[in-house]
C-alpha positions in Angstrom: 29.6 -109.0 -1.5 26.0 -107.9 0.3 25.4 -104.5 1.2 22.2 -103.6 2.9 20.4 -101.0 1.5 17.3 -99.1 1.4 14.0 -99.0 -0.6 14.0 -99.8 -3.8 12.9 -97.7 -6.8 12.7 -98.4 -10.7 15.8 -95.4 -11.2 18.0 -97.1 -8.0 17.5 -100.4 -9.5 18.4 -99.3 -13.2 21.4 -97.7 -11.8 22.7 -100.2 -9.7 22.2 -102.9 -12.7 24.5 -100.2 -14.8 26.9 -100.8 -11.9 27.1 -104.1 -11.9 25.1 -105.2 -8.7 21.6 -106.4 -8.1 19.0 -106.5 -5.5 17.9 -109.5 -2.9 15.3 -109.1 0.2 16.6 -110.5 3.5 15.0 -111.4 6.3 12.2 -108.8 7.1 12.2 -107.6 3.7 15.7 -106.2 4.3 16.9 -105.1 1.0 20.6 -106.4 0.1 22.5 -105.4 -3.2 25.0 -108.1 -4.5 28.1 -107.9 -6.9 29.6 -111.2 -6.9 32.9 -112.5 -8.1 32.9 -114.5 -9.9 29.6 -113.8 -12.2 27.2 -116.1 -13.8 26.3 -115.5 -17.6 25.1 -117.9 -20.6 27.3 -116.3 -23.3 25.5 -115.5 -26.5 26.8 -114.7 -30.0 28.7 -111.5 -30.2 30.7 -109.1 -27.7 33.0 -110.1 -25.2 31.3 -112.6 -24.1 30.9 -114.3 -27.6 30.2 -118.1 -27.3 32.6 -118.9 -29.8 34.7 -117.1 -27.9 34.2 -118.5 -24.6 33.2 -122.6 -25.4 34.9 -122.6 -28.6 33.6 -125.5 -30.9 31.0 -126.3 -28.0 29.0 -123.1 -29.2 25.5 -123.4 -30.8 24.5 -121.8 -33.8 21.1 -120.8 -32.9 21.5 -120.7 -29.2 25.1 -119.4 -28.1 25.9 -120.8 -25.1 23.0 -122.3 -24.1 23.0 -125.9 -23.9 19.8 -127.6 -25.1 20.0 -131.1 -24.6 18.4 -133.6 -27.3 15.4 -134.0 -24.8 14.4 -130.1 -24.7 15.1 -130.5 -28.7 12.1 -132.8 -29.2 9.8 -130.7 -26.2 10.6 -127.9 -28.7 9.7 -129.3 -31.9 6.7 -130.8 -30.2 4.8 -127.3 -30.5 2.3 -127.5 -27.7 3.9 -124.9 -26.0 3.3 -121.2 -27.0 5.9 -118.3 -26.2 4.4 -115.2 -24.9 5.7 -111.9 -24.1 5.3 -109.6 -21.5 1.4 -110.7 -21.1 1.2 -111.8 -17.3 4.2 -109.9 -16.4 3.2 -110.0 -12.3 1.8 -113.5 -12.9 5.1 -114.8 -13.9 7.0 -113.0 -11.1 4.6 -114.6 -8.5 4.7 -117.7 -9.1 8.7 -117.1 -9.1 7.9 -116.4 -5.6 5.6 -119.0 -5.0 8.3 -121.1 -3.4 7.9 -124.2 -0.7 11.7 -122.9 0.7 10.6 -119.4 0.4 11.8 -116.7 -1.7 13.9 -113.7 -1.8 11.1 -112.2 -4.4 8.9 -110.0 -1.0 5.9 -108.0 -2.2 8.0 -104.6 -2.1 10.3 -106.8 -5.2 6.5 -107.4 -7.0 5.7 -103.9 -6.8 8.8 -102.3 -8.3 9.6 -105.0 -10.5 5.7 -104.7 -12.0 6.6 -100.4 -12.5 9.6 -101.3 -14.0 7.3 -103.6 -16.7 4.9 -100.7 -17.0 8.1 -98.5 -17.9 9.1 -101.0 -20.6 12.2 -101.9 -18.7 11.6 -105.4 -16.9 9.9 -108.2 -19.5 8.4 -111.9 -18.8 8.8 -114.4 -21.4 6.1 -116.6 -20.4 5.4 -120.0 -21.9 1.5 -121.1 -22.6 0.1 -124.2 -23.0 -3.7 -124.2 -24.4 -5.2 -121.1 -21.7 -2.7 -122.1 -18.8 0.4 -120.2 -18.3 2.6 -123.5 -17.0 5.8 -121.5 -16.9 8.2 -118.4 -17.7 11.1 -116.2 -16.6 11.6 -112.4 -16.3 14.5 -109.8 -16.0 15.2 -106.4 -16.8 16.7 -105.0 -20.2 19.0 -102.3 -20.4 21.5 -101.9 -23.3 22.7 -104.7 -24.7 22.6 -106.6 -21.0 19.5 -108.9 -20.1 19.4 -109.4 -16.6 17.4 -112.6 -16.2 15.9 -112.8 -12.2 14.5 -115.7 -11.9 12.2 -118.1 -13.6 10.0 -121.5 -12.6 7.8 -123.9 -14.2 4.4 -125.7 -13.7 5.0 -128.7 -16.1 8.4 -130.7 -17.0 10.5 -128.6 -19.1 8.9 -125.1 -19.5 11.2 -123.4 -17.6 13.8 -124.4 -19.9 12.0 -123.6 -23.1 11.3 -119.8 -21.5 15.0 -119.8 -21.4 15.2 -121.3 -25.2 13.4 -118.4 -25.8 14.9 -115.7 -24.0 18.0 -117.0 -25.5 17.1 -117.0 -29.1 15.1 -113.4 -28.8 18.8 -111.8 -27.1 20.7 -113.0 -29.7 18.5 -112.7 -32.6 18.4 -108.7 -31.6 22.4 -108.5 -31.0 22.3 -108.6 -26.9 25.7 -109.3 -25.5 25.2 -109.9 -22.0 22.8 -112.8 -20.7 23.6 -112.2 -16.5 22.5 -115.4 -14.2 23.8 -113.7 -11.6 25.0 -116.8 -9.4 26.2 -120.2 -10.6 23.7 -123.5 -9.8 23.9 -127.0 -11.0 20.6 -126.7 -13.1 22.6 -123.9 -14.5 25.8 -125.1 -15.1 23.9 -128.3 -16.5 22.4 -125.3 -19.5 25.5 -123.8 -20.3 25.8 -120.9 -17.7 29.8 -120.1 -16.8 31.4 -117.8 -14.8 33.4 -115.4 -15.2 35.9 -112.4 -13.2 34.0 -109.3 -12.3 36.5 -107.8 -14.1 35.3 -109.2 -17.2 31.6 -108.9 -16.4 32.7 -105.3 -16.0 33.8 -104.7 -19.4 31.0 -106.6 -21.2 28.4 -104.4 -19.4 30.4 -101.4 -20.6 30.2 -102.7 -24.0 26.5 -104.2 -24.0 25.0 -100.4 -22.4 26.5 -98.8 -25.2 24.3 -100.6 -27.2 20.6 -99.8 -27.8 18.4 -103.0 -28.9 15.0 -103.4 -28.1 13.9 -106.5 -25.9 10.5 -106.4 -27.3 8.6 -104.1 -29.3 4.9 -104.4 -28.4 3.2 -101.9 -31.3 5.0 -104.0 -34.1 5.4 -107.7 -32.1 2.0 -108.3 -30.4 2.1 -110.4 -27.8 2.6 -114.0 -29.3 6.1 -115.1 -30.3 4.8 -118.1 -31.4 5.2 -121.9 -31.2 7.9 -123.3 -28.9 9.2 -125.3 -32.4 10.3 -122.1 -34.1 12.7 -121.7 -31.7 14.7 -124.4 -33.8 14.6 -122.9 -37.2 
């Protein structure tokens, strides 16, 4: 269900998140606030939304729900690709934008999205290879939840090792909720399932109640380090 809406602010968007619904630009810039049913997530490793309990035996032990093919195994233990937090936050988002088809990411999105970043909120995992940022993803943080927005890539599979990553950091801190909002092939095709909105209803409850950090900047710095270490 779309309703339109008005401008968008960090608080409005927190909010609505905590409500279950999440913000698309129209035509015009139109602002539109979603809440499908069903609901996209990659299940992770605890809460209700487990892997184990969702997939069963297909579950990963390092990566949940996520599937990661033998190919994306050996890009990963390749190490030429460097993970990176939160260091071109507005970078990442635009070239997320930067779509032949267009994109529902207007410059009103960039702005509030980037003050959301700036209040530690919203986070870009951002994947490096030598100088040149070839790919990445960002969302917003609250709880327990991860609300991952969109994501893109510059060379073959960095896209899916920003996911890796984002996958591996959520779990390794005890996030519950990985939201992909709406099902796609390429995201069926990495593990992403739906589910009720009932469901997704309770395991927001669960994952808000819950206070891990995303990414601590004073105690992290900005390097997560080589794609391979994703694997160990």
């Amino acid at each position: 269900m779309a309703r339109p809406g008005t401008g968008l602010t960090p608080e409005l968007i927190c909010r609505a998140y905590a409500e279950g619904y999440f913000p698309m630009a129209g035509r015009r810039g139109r602002i539109y606030w979603y809440r499908p049913d069903p609901r996209t997530v990659i299940p992770l490793r605890s809460g209700l939304l487990a892997a184990e309990r969702m997939i069963g035996a297909r579950a990963d032990a390092t990566f949940g729900g996520l599937h990661v093919s033998r190919s994306l195994r050996k890009t990963l233990r390749r190490r030429a690709f460097e993970i990176r937090i939160d260091t071109a936050f507005e970078e990442v988002m635009r070239s997320c934008a930067d779509r032949a088809e267009g994109s529902w990411i207007s410059e009103e999105f960039v702005e509030v999205y980037t003050a959301l970043h700036r209040l530690g909120a919203a986070h870009s995992v951002e994947v490096w290879l030598g100088d040149a940022l070839v790919g990445g993803l960002y969302g917003v943080a609250l709880g327990g939840a991860f609300m991952a927005e969109s994501m893109y890539h510059r060379v073959t599979d960095a896209s899916k090792v920003a996911l890796a990553a984002t996958v591996r950091r959520l779990i390794d801190r005890g996030f519950t909720v990985l939201d992909t909002q709406y099902l796609t092939s390429h995201l069926q095709s990495l593990g992403a399932v739906e589910i009720p909105a009932y469901v997704y209803d309770a395991a927001l409850i669960e994952a808000l109640a819950l206070g891990p950090r995303f990414y601590d900047a004073a105690r992290e710095g900005p390097s997560a380090g080589y794609a391979d270490t994703l694997l160990l």
